[in-house]
N, C-alpha and C positions, 0 to 999 in steps of 0.2 A: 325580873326573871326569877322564877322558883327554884329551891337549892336544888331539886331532884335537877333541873334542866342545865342550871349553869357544873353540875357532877360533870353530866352528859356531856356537855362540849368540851369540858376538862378532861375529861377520856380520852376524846377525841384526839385532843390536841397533842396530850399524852401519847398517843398510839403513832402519830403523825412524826411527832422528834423521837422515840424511839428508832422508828424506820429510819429516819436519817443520819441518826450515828449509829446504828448496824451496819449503813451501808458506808458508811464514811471509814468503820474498821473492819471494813470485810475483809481488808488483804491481809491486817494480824490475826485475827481471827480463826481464818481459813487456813492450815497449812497444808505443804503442796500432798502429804500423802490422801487429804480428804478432799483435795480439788482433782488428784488424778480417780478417785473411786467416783466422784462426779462423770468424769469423762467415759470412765466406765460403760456406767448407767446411761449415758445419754447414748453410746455405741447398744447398749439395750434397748433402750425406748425405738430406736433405728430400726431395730431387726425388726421388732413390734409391728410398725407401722406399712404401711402398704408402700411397691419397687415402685422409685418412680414419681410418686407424692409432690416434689416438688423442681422433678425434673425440666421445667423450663419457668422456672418462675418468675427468672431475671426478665422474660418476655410477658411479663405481666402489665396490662393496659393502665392507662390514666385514671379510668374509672376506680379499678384495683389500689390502685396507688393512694390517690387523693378519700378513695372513700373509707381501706381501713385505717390511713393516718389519722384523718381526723376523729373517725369513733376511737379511736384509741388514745391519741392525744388530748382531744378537748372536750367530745361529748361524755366521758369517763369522770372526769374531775368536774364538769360541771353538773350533771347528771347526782354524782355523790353530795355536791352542795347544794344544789339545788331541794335535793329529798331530806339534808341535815336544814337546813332552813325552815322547809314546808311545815317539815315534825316538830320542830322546837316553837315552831307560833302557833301551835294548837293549847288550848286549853288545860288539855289532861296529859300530860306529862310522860305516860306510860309509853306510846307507841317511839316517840323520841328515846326516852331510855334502853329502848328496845335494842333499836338500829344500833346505841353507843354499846352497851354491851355484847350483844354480837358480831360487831367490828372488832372488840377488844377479842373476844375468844377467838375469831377467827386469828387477829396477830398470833397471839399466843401462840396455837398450835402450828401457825406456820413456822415462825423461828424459828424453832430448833430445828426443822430440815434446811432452811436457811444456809445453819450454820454448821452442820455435819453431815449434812445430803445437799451439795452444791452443785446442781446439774446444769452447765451452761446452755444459754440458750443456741435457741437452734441454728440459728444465721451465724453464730461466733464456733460450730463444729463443725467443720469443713467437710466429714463425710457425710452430712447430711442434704447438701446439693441446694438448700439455700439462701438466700445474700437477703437480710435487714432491707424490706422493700421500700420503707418512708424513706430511705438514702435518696431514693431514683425523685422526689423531692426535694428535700431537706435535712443535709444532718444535722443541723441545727436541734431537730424534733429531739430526736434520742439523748440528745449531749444536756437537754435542758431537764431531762426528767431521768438522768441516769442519779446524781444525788439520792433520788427516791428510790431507785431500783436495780438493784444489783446486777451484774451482767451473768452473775451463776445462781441467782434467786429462783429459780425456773419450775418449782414442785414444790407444793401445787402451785399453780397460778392463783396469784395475790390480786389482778387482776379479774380472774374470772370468780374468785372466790366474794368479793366483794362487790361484785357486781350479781350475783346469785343473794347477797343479803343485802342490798339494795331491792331488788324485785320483792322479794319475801315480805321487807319490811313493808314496802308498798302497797301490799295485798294485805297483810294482815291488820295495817293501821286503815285502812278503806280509803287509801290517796284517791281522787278524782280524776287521777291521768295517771293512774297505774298499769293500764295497758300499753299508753307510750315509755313508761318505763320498762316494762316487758321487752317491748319491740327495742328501744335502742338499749337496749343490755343485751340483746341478744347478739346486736350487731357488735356490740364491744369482745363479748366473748367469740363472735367468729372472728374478728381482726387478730387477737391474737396467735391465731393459727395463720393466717392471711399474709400476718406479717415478717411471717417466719421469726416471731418471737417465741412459740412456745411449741413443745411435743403434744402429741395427743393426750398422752398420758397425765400429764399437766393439765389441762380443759378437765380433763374427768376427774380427778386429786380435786379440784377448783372446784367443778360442781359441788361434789360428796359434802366438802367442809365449807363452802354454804350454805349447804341448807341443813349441816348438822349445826352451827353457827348459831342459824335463828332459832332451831328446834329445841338447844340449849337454853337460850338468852327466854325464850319464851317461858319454859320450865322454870325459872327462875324470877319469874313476874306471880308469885302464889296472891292467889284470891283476887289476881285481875281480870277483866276485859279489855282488850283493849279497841279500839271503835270499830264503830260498823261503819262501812261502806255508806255515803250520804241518801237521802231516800230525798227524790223528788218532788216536789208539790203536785198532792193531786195521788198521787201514788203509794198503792198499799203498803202499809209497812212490813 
């Protein structure tokens, strides 16, 4: 493994246990006067949102259930390792570098709202009308990936933010099944909302600083290319 790649997954790994003792000291971390300006903000993002949004949710089908737990649960972390894999067994080092440093910037600017803009998520604000739907499954799901993910980490979505520099890097390094990473990023980012983990306003925070994320991480690759999309046999270049 070349030093440029084994950086890259040292990044990674880096960025990975950070998250977990943020979250491990959220509660010293956090005090109550910037957990009540959180609650705030989330009675804002409310007003925001459209009357009603999630007025019968609890009545939400099997389909709803099982289909945003699992994109959110398992096609998310595997979907991220699967494209850290892909990248790091290519020959040219770049597009792998790519995805680690714009995973890093992406932390980066999340944290401090993390940690001084703590907007609980949506199923834990009562007047927002709805209930953590993976429960009507399993609470198992949430209690296993709560370690990684704060219960007021909520802006932007770390989630949807990383799943936007997943697609990016996918497209920009010419993955071969970078459309099925489109498609199931798409569906991780509507689980979010789905699962009444996250406000709207979150999804769109998520957006923005993914794809400001790669547009960084890129800028910061001077005098590279990094690969084109495979070209076919038989087919013009």
């Amino acid at each position: 493994m070349s030093r440029p790649k084994l950086f890259a997954w040292l990044l990674l790994t880096a960025i990975f246990a950070a998250n977990l003792v943020e979250t491990a000291l959220e509660g010293a971390l956090v005090g109550d006067r910037v957990r009540e300006l959180g609650f705030r903000v989330a009675h804002a993002f409310s007003e925001l949102e459209p009357d009603g949004l999630f007025a019968h949710h609890e009545a939400s089908g099997p389909i709803a259930v099982f289909g945003y737990s699992l994109s959110y649960f398992f096609v998310f972390p595997l979907l991220a390792l699967a494209l850290a894999v892909t990248l790091s067994c290519r020959a040219d080092d770049g597009p792998f570098r790519l995805f680690a440093r714009a995973l890093a910037i992406d932390y980066g600017v999340s944290l401090p709202f993390f940690l001084l803009f703590p907007i609980p998520e949506r199923w834990a604000y009562p007047e927002s009308g709805a209930m953590l739907l993976s429960d009507q499954w399993t609470s198992a799901l949430i209690e296993a990936v709560r370690p990684m993910s704060g219960l007021d980490n909520c802006f932007p979505s770390f989630h949807v933010s990383m799943t936007v520099v997943m697609i990016g890097a996918s497209y920009l390094a010419g993955v071969r099944l970078r459309g099925a990473v489109a498609g199931l990023g798409g569906t991780v980012i509507l689980s979010t909302l789905g699962l009444g983990i996250h406000w709207l306003p979150d999804i769109v925070a998520g957006v923005a600083l993914g794809v400001l994320s790669v547009a960084l991480a890129l800028r910061l690759e001077p005098g590279r290319r990094l690969a084109a999309p495979p070209v076919a046999a038989g087919a013009p270049a």
